[in-house]
C-alpha positions in Angstrom: 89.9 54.4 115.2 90.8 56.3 112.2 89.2 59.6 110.5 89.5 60.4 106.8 88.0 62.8 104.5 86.3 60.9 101.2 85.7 63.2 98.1 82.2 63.2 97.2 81.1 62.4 93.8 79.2 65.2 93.2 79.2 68.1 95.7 75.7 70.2 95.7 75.8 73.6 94.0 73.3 75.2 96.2 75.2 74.1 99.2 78.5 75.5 97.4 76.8 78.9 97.4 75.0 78.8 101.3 78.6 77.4 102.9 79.4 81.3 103.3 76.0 82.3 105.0 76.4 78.8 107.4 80.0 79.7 108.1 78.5 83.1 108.9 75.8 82.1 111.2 77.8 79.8 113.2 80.5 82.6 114.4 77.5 84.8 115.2 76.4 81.7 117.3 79.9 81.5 118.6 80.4 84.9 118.8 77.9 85.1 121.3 79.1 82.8 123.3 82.2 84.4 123.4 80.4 87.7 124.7 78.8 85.9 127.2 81.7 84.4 128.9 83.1 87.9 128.8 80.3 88.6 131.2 78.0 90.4 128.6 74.2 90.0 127.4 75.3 88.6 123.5 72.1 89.5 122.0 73.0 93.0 123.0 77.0 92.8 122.3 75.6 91.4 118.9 73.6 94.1 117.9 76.0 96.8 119.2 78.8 94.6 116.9 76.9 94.3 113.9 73.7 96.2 113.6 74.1 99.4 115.6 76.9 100.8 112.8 74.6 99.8 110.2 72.0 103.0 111.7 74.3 106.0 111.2 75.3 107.5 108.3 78.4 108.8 109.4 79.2 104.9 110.2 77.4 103.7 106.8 80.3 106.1 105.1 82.8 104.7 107.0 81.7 101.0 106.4 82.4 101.8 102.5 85.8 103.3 103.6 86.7 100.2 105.3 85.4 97.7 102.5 87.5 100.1 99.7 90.7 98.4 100.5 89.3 94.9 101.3 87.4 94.9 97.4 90.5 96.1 96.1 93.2 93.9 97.5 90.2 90.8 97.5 89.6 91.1 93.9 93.3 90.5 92.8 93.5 87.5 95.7 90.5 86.2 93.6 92.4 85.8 90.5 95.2 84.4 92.5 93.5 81.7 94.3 91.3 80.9 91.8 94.8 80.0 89.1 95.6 77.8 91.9 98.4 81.1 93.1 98.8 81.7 96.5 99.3 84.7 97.5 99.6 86.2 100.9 101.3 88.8 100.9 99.0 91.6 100.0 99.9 93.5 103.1 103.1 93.7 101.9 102.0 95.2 98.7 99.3 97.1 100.2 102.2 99.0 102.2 104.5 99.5 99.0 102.0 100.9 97.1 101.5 103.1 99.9 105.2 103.9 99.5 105.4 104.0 95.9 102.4 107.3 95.6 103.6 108.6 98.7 106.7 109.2 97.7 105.2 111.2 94.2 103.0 113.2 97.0 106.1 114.1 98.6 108.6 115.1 95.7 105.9 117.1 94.0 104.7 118.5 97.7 103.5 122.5 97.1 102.8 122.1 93.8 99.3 121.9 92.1 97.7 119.8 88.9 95.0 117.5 87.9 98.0 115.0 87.2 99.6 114.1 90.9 96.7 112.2 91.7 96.5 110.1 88.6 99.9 109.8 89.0 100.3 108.4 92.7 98.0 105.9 91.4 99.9 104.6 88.9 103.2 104.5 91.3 101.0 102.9 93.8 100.1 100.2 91.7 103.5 99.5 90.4 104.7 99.6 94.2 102.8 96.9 94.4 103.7 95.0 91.6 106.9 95.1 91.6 106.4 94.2 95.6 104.7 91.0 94.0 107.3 90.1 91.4 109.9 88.9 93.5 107.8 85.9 95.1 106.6 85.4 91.3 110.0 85.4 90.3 111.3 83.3 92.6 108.1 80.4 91.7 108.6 80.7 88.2 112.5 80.4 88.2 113.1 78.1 91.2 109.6 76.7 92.0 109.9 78.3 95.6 107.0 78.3 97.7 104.8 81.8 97.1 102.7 81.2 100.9 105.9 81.9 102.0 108.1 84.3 100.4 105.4 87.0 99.7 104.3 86.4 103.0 108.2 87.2 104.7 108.3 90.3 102.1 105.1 91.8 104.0 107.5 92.0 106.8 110.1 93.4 105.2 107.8 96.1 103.5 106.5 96.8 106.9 110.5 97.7 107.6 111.1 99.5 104.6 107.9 101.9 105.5 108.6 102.2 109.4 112.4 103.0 108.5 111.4 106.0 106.0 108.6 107.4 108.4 111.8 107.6 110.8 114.2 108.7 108.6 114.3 110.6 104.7 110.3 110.8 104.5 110.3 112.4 108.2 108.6 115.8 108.1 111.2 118.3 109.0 108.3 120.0 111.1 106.6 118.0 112.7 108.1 117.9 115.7 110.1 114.7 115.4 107.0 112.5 115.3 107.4 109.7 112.6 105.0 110.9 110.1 105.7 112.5 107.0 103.8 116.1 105.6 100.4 116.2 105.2 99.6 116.0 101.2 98.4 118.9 99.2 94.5 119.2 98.3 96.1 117.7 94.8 97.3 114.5 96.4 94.4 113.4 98.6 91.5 111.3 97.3 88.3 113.9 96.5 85.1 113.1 98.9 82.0 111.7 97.2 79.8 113.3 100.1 79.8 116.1 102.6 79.9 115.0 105.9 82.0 112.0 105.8 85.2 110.5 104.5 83.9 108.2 101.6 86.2 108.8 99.1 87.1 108.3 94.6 88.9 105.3 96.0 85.2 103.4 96.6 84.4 104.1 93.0 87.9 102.6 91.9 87.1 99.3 93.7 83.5 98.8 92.5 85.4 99.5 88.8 87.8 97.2 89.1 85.3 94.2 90.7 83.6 94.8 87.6 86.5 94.9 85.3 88.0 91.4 86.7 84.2 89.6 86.6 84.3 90.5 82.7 88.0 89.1 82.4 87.3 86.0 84.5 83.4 85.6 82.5 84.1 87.1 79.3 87.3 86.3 78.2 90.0 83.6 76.8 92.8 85.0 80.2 89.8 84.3 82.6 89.3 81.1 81.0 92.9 80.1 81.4 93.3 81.0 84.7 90.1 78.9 85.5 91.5 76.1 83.6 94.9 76.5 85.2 93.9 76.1 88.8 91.3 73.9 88.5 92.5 71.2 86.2 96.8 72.4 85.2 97.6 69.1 83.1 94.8 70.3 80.8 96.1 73.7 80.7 99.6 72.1 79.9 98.1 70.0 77.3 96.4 73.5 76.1 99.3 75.4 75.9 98.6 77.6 78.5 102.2 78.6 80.4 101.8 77.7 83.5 105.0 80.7 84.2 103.0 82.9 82.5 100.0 82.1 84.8 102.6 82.6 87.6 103.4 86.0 87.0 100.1 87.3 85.4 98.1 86.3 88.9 100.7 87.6 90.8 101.5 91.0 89.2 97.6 91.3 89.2 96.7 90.9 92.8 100.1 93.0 93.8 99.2 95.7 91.3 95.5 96.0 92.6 96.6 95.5 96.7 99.5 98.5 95.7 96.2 100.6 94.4 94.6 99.9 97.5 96.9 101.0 99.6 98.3 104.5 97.8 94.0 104.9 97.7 93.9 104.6 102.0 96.8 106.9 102.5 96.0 109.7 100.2 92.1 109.1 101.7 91.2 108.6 104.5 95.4 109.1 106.4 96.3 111.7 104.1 99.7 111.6 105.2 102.3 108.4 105.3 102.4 107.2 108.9 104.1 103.9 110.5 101.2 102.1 110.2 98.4 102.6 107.2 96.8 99.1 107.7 95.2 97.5 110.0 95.8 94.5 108.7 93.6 94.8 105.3 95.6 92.5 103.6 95.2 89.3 105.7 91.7 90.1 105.9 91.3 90.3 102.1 91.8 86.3 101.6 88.7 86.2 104.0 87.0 88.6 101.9 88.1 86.4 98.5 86.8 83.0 100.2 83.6 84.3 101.6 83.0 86.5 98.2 83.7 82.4 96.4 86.5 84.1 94.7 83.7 85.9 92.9 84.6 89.3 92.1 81.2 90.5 92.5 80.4 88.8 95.7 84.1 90.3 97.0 81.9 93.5 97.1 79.7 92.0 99.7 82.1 90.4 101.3 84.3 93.3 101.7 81.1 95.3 103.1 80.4 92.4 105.7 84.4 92.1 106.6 84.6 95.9 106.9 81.6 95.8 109.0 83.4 93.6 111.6 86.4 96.5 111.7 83.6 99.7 112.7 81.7 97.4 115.1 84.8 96.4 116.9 85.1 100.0 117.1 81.9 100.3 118.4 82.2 97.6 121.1 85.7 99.1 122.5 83.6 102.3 123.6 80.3 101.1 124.4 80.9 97.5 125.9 84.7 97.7 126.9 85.5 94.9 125.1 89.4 94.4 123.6 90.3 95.8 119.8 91.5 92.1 119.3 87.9 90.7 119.8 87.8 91.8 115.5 90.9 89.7 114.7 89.2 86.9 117.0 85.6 87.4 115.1 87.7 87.4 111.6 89.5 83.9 112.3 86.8 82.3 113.1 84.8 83.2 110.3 88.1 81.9 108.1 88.0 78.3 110.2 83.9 78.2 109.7 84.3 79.2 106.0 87.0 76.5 105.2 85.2 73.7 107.5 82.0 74.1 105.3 84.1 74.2 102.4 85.4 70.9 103.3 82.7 69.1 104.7 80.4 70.0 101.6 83.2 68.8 98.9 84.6 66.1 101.2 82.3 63.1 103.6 83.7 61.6 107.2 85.0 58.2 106.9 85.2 56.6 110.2 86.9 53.3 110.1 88.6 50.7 113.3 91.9 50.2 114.3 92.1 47.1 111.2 91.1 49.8 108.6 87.2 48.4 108.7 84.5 50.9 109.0 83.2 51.1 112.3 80.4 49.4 113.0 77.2 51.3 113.8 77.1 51.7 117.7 81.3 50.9 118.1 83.4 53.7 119.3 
C-alpha cells in the first residue's frame, strides 16, 4: 500500500482562513490529554494555562510584553516566508541586536539625552541586519541553503553574547556575575502604564505590523515579493531580481528581529545578561504561520503565542508542572498548523502495492 498527497484543484478560502483556529483546538484537545496523563484534572490545567492569566492585569501587561518581541521578529519572518525566503535565524538576530544597542547603552553609560534611546534602536536594528546579511550573502552569491546557515549563526550569536557577558561587557562591580551594568533611565524603554512593565517597545511593534501590511497591500515591493514566492518564473519574466528579493527579505526580517531584541533588553531586562530570549525567535515562525503570514493577524498570533509563555508560568507554580510543557504546547501547535495546511491544499491518495487505488474495503 502506498500514500501520496494529490494537489487539489481548488483549495477552499474559508478553510484557508479556519486551518489556524482547527490547528488550535486540536492541541487544546491534546493538550489535555497530555495533563491528564500527568495525573491532573485538564479542564482545570486548561484554564489555569490559558484563561487564568487572561484575569489579571498585572498578567494582561505582561501578556503584551511577551507578544512585543514575537510581533516584531513575526512580521519580518512574514515577508520572508511569504518571498519564498527562509529564514530561521531570528534568534540569532534577535541576540545581536541585543548586542548592537547594548553596547551604545554601555559606552554612553552615565550620561543623559533624549538621543541614546533612539539611538540603541537604530544599532539594534543594524545588529540585526548585518547578523542577516551573511546567510543573504552567502544565497545570493553561492546559492547556499539559508534554513541552514542563519540557523548555525544563531548559535554563534548566542557565543558571541555569552563570551562578552563574561568578559569586556562584564560589570566591573557586580561581583563577578556575568551581567553587564544596569542602563541609565536614558537607555531603558519608558512604561506605558504604572504598575506594570508594558513598555514604547509594544507601540513600535503594532507600528511596524501596520507599516509592512501597507508595503505588502499597497505597494509595487509587496507585490514583488508576493509574486516572487508564489510564482518566481513570472517574477523572472517580470524583471524582478530574484538577488534583490534575497537580500531585501532578509535584511528586513533581521533588521526588525535586531529591533526586537535591543527593545527586550533595554525593557523589560534592562541590563545585558547571558540569556535575553527565551527562545522568541523560534517561536516567531509559529507566530508568522498561525498569523497566515499576515502582518495584522501576526498581532493576534503573537498575543495567543505569548499567552502560552505566562501560562506556562502559571502552571510551574500552581500545578507543578515542567517549564518545557510551553515548548511542548508550541510544537504541537507548529505540527497541527502545518498538517491542516497540507491536508486543506493537498487530498490522500491511497493506492495498492501495483500502483491501483485501493479498492473500497482493501487494506
Amino acid at each position: 500500500m502506498r500514500i501520496d498527497l494529490e494537489a487539489r484543484g481548488r483549495p477552499s478560502v474559508l478553510m484557508i482562513w479556519l486551518s489556524p483556529v482547527i490547528a488550535i483546538v486540536i492541541t487544546l484537545f491534546v493538550g489535555g490529554i497530555m495533563f491528564s496523563f500527568m495525573g491532573l484534572e485538564p479542564l482545570n490545567a486548561l484554564y489555569v494555562y490559558f484563561v487564568q492569566p487572561l484575569t489579571n492585569a498585572y498578567q494582561l501587561q505582561e501578556l503584551v510584553v511577551k507578544a512585543t518581541p514575537l510581533i516584531l521578529i513575526g512580521v519580518g519572518l512574514s515577508v520572508c516566508f511569504l518571498s519564498n525566503n527562509w529564514n530561521i535565524g531570528a534568534e540569532g538576530q534577535f541576540v545581536m541586536g541585543g548586542i548592537a544597542g547594548s553596547w551604545v547603552a554601555l559606552t554612553f553609560h552615565g550620561m543623559e539625552g533624549f538621543w541614546i534611546l533612539p539611538l540603541m534602536m537604530i544599532a539594534g536594528a543594524l545588529g540585526g541586519l548585518l547578523w542577516a546579511l551573511l546567510p543573504a550573502f552567502f544565497k545570493a552569491r553561492f546559492n547556499a541553503n539559508e534554513i541552514l546557515t542563519s540557523l548555525m549563526l544563531t548559535y554563534v550569536a548566542l557565543q558571541i553574547l555569552d563570551y562578552l557577558v563574561r568578559g569586556p561587557l562584564r560589570d566591573p562591580d557586580g561581583f563577578n556575575f556575568p551581567e553587564s551594568k544596569l542602563f541609565s533611565p536614558s537607555a531603558t524603554m519608558p512604561l506605558l502604564t504604572d504598575g506594570g512593565r508594558m513598555h514604547l517597545g509594544a507601540v513600535f511593534a503594532v507600528i511596524s505590523a501596520i507599516a509592512i501590511a501597507i508595503l505588502l497591500w499597497r505597494t509595487i515591493k509587496g507585490f514583488e515579493v508576493k509574486v516572487s514566492g508564489e510564482a518566481p518564473r513570472a517574477a523572472r519574466f517580470a524583471g524582478f531580481s530574484e538577488k534583490g528579493m534575497v537580500y531585501f527579505s532578509l535584511l528586513l526580517s533581521g533588521a526588525l528581529a535586531g529591533l526586537a531584541g535591543i527593545s527586550e533588553v533595554a525593557g523589560p531586562i534592562g541590563q545585558l545578561l547571558p540569556v535575553i530570549s527565551p527562545g522568541y525567535g523560534f517561536t516567531a515562525i509559529i507566530v508568522a504561520f498561525l498569523g497566515r503570514l499576515n502582518p495584522i493577524g501576526v498581532i493576534f498570533a503573537g498575543l495567543l503565542l505569548a499567552l502560552t509563555y505566562i501560562g506556562g508560568e502559571n502552571a510551574q507554580i500552581l500545578l507543578q508542572v515542567p517549564g518545557d510543557a510551553t515548548g511542548v504546547f508550541q510544537g504541537i501547535l507548529l505540527f497541527f498548523i502545518l498538517a491542516c495546511d497540507t491536508l486543506i491544499k493537498y487530498r490522500v491518495k491511497i493506492t495498492g502495492f501495483g500502483g491501483k487505488p485501493v479498492a473500497e474495503g482493501e487494506s
